[in-house]
N, C-alpha and C positions, 0 to 999 in steps of 0.2 A: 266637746265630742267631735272627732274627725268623719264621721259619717252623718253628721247632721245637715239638710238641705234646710238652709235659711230663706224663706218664704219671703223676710221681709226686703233681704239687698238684693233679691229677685227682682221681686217689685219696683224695690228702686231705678234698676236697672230700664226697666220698662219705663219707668217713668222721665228718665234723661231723652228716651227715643221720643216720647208723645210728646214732651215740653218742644222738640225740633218740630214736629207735624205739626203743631197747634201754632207756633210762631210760622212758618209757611202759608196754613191756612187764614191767620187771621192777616197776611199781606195780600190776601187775596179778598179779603172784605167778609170771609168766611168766619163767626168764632162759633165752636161745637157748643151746641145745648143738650144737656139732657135733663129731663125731667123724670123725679121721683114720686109718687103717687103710693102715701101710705094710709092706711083706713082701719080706724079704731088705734090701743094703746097698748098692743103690746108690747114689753118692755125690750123683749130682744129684736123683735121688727123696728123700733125707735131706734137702739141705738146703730142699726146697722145704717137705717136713711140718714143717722144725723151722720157716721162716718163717708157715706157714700157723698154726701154733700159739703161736706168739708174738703173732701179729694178733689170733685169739683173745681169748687172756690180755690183750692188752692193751683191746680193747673192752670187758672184761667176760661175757664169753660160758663157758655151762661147756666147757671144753673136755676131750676124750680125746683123747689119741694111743698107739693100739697098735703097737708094735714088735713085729712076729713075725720068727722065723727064715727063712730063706730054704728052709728044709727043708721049710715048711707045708706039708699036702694042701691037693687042692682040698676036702676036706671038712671039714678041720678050720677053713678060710677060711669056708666057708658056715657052720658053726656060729656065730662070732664076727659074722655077717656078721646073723644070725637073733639076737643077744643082742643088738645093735645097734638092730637094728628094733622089738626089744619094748621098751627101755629108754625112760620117756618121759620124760628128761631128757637125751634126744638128742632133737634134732629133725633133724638133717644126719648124714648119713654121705658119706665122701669114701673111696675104696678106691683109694690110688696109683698112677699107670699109671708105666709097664710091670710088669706082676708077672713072676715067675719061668718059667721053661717050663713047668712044672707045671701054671699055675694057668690054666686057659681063662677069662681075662680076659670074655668077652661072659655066659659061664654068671654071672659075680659081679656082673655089673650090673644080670642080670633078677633076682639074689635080691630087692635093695634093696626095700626098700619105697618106690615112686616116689613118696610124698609124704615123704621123707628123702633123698631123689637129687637133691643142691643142684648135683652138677655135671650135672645134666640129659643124661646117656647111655640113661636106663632105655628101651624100646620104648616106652611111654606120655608118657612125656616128647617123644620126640624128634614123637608123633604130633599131641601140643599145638602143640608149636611150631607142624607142618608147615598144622594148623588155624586156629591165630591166638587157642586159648583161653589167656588170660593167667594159669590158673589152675594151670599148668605150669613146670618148670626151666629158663628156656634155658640153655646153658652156658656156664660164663664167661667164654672169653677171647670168643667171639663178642659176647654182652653186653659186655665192656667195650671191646671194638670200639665198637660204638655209640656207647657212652657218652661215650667219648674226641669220636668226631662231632659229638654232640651240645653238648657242652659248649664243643666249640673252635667252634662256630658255623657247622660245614663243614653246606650244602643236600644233606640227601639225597633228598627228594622231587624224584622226574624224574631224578636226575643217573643215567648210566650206569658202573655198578661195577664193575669187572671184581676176580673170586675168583680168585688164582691159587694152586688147591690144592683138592682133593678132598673131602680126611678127615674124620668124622663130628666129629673134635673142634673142627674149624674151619671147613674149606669148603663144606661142606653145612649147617651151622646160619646162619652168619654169609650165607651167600644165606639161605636163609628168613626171616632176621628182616630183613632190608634189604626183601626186597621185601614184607612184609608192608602192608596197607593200616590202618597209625595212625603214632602220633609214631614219628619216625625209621626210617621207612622209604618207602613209597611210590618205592625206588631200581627203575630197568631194569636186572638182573642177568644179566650173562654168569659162566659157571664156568667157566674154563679150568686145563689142569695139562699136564703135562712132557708126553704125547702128542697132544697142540693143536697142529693146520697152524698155519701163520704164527701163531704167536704173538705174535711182537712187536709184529704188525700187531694182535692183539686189545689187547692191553695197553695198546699207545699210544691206544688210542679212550678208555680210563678218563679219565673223570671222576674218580673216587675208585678208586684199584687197591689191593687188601689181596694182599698175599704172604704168602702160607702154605704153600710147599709144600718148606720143612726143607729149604735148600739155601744154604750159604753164598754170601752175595753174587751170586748169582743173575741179580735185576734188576739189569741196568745201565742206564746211560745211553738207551742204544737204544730201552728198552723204554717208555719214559715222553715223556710228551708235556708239553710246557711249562705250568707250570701246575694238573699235574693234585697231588690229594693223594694223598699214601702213606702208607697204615699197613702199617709192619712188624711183622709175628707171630713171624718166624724167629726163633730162639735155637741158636745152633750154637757150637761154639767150636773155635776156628781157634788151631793154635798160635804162641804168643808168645815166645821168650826172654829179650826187654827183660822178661817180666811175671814176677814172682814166684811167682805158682801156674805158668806153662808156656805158660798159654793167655789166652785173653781170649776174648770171646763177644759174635760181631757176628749180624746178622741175616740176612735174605734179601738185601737191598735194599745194593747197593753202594754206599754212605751218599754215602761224599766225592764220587763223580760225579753222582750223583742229586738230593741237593739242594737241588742250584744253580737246577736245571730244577722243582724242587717247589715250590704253594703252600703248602702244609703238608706238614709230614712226622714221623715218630715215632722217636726212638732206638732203637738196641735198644745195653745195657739202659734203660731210666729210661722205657719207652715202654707198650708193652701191657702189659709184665710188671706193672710194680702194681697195672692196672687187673683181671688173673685175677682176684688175691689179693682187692680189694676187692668184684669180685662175687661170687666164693665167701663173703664175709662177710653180703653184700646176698640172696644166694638162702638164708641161712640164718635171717637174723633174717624175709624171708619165710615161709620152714617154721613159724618158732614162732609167728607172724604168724598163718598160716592153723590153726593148735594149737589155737591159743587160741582162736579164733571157731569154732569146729568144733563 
């Protein structure tokens, strides 16, 4: 399909630049650490640290991944959370979302030391962003939002974007960095999400419409205007019988109606999903980056 944005030689791409940084940095006596911090066994939280830690390993970076029990306190997380922060052959800490009932998720992100917070949640982080200081995290799948723009050649200066989704991990960053005033942004951002009057009517105005709002096939046809490009974020999995695991995992965006009507558009998988991974990689060799001149 000729309007398909391939997520994964994106990725790659990113990844020939960070293999040059990370070979610079380690002539410098520099090598990037980040550390992954997953608690209890969920099965999609597992395989995401096992792949983040693979990418890792395979760029050369030191890597940690801590496996705690799903039993942890919240105190005995903040300790690990504080050995983390002193360790100076971490430069990145990554603490896997969803954690347990237990654990109040917002308390374990102010621990972080916000020059270690690669996925850019910290209050200080998210206040950079909101400011335009480039000396901050933004987060990655937002970042690789962009990036994916950027590189497939889509104009986002002037175009009208429409966010469809809220949450701090995507909808609200991924507007700030679009309408930011530098590269890759300068976009007019509408945020819309599931209690949006006429929706469809805001939707179809997109120029560029990112769905984000964790709902199987969601956007359909209706919702898209001829033309416009789609990036899907969704990750949902819809059961499969044909499939040997049970399921399969489609996105937001009702792919086979949608895009016929799309000038570009993103799979899900092989879409945003690599592009997380390699800015989680990209906001870490930053950390050691900023380390090392410090």
């Amino acid at each position: 399909m000729g309007n398909l944005i391939d997520g994964r030689s994106i990725a790659e791409k990113v990844y020939v630049d960070l293999r040059r940084e990370i070979a610079d940095l380690k002539s410098k006596g520099v090598t990037p650490g980040l550390a992954v911090v997953l608690v209890g066994d969920n099965p999609a939280s597992r395989t995401y640290v096992r792949s983040k830690d693979k990418m890792s390993r395979e760029l050369g970076l030191h890597s940690v991944k801590l496996e705690l029990p799903a039993s942890t306190t919240q105190s005995e997380l903040l300790a690990r959370v504080e050995e983390l922060n002193c360790d100076p052959k971490v430069h990145g800490i990554l603490v896997q979302s969803p954690p347990p009932k237990q654990i109040d998720e917002g308390a374990i992100v102010r621990a972080l030391d916000p020059r270690k917070d690669v996925d850019g949640f910290h209050p200080l982080n998210v206040a950079k962003l909101a400011m335009g200081d480039p000396t901050g995290f933004v987060p990655c799948t937002p970042l690789g939002v962009q990036r994916l723009l950027i590189e497939s050649k889509i104009d986002i200066a002037g175009a009208h974007v429409v966010v469809l989704g809220r949450s701090m991990i995507v909808g609200k960053p991924v507007a700030l960095l679009l309408m930011q005033k530098a590269k890759g942004g300068d976009a007019t951002v509408t945020v819309a999400h599931s209690r949006s009057k006429n929706l469809e009517e805001i939707t179809r105005s997109a120029d560029i419409l990112i769905a984000a709002i964790g709902r199987a096939h969601f956007v359909k046809a209706d919702h898209v205007r001829d033309g416009a490009v789609i990036i899907d974020v969704g990750i949902n999995r819809m059961d499969d019988k044909t499939n040997e695991r049970g399921y399969r995992l489609v996105g937001d965006v009702a792919f086979d109606e949608v895009a016929p009507k799309a000038k570009a558009i993103t799979p899900v998988p092989g879409g945003v999903g690599p592009m997380t991974i390699a800015m989680l990689m990209s906001n870490t060799v930053k950390a050691a980056r900023m380390f090392s001149s410090a």
